[in-house]
C-alpha positions in Angstrom: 168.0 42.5 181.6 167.9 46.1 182.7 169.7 47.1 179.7 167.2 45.5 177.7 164.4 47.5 179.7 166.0 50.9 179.3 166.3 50.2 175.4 162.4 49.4 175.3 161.8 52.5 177.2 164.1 54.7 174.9 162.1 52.9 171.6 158.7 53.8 173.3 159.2 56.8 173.8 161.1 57.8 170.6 157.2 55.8 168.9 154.9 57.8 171.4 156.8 61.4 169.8 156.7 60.6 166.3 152.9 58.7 166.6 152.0 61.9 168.5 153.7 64.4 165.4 152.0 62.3 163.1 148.6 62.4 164.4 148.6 65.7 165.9 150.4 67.8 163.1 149.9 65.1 160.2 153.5 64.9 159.9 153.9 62.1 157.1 157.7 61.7 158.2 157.3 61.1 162.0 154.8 58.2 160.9 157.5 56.3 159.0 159.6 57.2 162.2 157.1 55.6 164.3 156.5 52.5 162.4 160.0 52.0 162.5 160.3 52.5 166.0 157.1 49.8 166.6 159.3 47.0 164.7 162.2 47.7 166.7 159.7 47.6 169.8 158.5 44.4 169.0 162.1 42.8 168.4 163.0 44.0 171.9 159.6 43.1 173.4 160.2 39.0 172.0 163.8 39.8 173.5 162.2 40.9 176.7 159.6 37.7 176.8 162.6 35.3 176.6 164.9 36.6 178.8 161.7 36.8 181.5 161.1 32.9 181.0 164.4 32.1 181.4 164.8 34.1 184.6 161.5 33.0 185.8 162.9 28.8 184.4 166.4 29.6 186.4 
C-alpha cells in the first residue's frame, strides 16, 4: 500500500505543476498534461479506496 501512496503523491504533484503552468502562464500544453495526470489520479485514488477496505475488512 505504500507503493501505491507514493505513486499518488508523484501524480499529484506532477497535476499541481502543470494545473499551476497552465493557469499561471496559460500554457495550453501543461493543461493536457494535467488532465492527464487527473485520470491517472483517479485510477490510483479507486485503487487506493479498495485496498483501504480491504485492509480495514482483514
Amino acid at each position: 500500500m505504500n507503493e501505491l501512496i507514493e505513486k499518488i503523491n508523484a501524480s499529484f504533484e506532477t497535476l499541481k505543476a502543470d494545473a499551476e503552468l497552465q493557469a499561471g502562464k496559460g500554457n495550453k500544453a501543461a493543461g493536457t498534461r494535467a488532465r492527464k495526470a487527473s485520470l491517472e489520479l483517479e485510477k490510483l485514488l479507486k485503487q487506493f479506496r479498495k485496498a483501504s477496505l480491504e485492509a480495514s475488512k482483514g
